[in-house]
N, C-alpha and C positions, 0 to 999 in steps of 0.2 A: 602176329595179327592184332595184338592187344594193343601193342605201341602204336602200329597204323592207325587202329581205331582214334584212340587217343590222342594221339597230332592231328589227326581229319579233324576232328571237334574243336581241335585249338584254330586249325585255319576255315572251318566253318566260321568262328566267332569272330577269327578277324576282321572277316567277311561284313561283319554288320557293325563291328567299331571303326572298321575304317570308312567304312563309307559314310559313317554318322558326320564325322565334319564336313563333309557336306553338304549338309543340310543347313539351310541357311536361319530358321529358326532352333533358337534353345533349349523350346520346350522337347521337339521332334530331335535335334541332336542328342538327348541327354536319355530318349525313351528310347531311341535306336541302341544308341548305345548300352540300357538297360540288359538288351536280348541279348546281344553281343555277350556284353558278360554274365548274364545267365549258364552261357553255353560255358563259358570259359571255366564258373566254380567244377562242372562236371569234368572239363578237360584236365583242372590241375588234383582233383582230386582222382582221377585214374594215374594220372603221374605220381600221387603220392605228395603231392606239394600244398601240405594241408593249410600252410602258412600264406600261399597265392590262392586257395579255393575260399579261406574266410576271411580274410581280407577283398577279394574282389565282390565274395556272398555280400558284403559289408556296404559297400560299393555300390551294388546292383538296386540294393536295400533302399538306400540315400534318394539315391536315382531315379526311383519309382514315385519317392515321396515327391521327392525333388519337382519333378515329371506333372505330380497332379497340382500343381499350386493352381491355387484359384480357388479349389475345394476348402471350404474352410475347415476341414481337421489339418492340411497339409500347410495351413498359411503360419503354422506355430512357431515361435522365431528360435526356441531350442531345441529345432529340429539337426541343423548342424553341430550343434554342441553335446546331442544326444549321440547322433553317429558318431563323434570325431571319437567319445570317450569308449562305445562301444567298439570301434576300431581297437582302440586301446588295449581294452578290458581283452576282447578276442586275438589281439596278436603275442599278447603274453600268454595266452591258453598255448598255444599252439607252437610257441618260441623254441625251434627243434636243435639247435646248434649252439651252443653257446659258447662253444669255441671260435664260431666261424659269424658273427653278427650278422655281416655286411647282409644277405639275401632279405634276413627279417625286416630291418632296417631300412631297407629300400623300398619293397612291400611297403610297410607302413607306410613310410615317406609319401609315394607316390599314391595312395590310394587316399591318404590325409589333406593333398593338394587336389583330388579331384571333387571329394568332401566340398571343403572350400569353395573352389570355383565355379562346382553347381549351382550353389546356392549364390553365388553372386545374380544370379538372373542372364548374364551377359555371355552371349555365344563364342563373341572375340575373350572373353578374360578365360573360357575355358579352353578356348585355341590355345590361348597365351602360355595359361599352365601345363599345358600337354607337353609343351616345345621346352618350356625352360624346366620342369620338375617330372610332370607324373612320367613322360615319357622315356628321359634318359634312365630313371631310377629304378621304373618296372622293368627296361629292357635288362638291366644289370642284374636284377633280377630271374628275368626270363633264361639268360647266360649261365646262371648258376644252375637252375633246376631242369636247364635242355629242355624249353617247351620251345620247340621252333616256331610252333605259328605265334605263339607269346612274343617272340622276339621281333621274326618279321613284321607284325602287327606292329609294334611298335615304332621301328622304323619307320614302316609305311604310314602309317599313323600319324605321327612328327611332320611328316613330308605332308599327308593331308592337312592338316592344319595350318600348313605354311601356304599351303596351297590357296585354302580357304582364308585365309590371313589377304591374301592378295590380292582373291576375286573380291572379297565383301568390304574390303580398306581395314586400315589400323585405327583412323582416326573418327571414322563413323561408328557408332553404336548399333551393332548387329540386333537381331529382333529379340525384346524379353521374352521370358518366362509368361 
């Protein structure tokens, strides 16, 4: 019952990451996606996958900030530079395998590109990063720790973003922050 529970929360959360690219502004993509991963530190931390719950806590963190620009606490320009190091600082707390890298590693990877691409301001450069980094790296991730809706989220996720890559163009600049 505990595992059900536990994967429901992970495909609840896909729930609201996947549909976030959809949404055709950055600021609304990046706040949906916030909830999303909210939900998800709970899922991987009943999975025991402490390494995907503070890293994505990490994430969700960014994203809020990320989320309020305009507000002038949120306009500080080392706000990315503050997460990227506390990503850091929190994936070496938490770094459980040291035989086995690859999960950690990818975790970081992928949650360091979405870091990044938030703060770009630009809806398509966070499509962009979904498809070539945060996407395939979390799912290898996901793989590792058997968080199924982690996984499928991610496919489907990748596919939303290409999706949304197509309706809103490559070459036009999707709505800032």
């Amino acid at each position: 019952m505990y595992e059900i529970f536990a994967q429901g929360l992970g495909f609840l959360a896909m729930l609201f990451c996947v549909g976030s690219y959809q949404l055709k502004s950055g600021r609304l993509l990046i706040l949906c996606k916030v909830i999303g991963d909210s939900i998800y530190v709970l899922h991987y931390f009943l999975l025991g996958a402490y390494t995907g719950c503070v890293t994505v806590a990490v994430c969700a963190l960014n994203g809020l900030v990320c989320g309020c620009r305009g507000s002038r606490w949120a306009e500080w320009k080392g706000w990315k530079w503050f997460f990227s190091a506390l990503l850091l600082a929190a994936s070496l707390m938490v770094w459980q395998k040291s035989f086995d890298p690859i999960p950690s590693l990818c975790s970081f990877a992928s949650i360091l590109s979405v870091i990044w691409s938030a703060w770009s301001g630009s809806a398509k450069v966070i499509r962009m990063a979904k498809l070539a980094i945060a996407g395939p790296t979390f799912l290898i991730y996901c793989v590792f720790i058997r968080s199924y809706g982690g996984a499928l989220c991610e496919i489907i996720g990748m596919s939303s973003a290409a999706v949304a890559l197509f309706r809103y163009g490559l070459k036009k600049r999707a709505d800032d922050l």
